[in-house]
N, C-alpha and C positions, 0 to 999 in steps of 0.2 A: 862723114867724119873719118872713114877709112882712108880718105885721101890724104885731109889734114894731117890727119897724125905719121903716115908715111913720109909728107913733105918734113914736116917736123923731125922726125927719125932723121932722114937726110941730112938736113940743113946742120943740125946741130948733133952727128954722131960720135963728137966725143963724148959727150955730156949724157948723166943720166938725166930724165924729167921727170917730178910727181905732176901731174894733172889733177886739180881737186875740180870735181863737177857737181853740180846741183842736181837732180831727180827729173830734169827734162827728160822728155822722150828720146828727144834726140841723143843723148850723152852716152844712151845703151842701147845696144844691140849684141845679139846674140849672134852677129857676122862680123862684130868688129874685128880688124885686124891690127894686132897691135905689137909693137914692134918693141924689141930686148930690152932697148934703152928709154921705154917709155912705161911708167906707172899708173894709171890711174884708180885714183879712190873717191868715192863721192859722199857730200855730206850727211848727214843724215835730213829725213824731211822735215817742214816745217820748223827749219835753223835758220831764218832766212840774218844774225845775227852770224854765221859763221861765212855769210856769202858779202864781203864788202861790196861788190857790185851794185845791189837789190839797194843801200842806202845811197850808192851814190846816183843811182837812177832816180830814186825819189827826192834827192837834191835839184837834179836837174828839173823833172818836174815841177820841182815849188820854183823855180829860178824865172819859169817863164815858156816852159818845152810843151808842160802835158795841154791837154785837152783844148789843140788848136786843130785848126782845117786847114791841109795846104792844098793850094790847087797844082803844083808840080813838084817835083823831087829837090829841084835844086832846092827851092825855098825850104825843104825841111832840111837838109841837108845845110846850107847858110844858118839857118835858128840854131840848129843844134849846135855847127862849131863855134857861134856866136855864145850860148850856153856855156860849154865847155869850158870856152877863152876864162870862162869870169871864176870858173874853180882856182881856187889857191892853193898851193900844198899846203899851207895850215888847215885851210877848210875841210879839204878832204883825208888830211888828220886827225880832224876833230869829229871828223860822220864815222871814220871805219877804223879808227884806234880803239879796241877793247882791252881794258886791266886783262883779262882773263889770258888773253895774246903772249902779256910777260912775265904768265907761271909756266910757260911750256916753253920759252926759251931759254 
């Protein structure tokens, strides 16, 4: 992740960035290196309502994604952007749009 966020820092060093992240393993380390213009805060656990990601994964899943067998990469990789194609912005307004979203802005 020390990479990432370096390239990050880079690419975009005008800009400050908050990074909100989940409770993965991976999201912390106690070597991460983390650069002036970069924030991160992580949600608290067991939010998975403040993570839109975690519902538009389980969209995709009901859509037609989860619990297949592929025998090669392309083919999951073909499903999934076939999936994807079929999200709408209303749709994916309507998974990860919370009221609660617009008392804090």
């Amino acid at each position: 992740m020390s990479i990432f966020l370096k390239e990050l820092s880079k690419t975009y060093s005008e800009d400050i960035m908050i990074l909100v992240c989940d409770g993965a393993a991976w999201h912390k380390s106690k070597n991460l290196e983390i650069s002036g213009n970069i924030i991160i805060t992580h949600i608290p656990p067991y939010t998975p309502e403040m993570n839109p990601i975690e519902q538009i994964w389980k969209q995709i899943r009901q859509m037609g994604f989860g619990n297949k067998i592929f025998r090669i990469l392309k083919a999951v990789v073909d499903r999934l952007c076939d999936t994807i194609n079929l999200l709408t912005d209303e749709l994916v307004k309507s998974i990860t749009l919370r009221e609660w979203i617009y008392s804090v802005v």
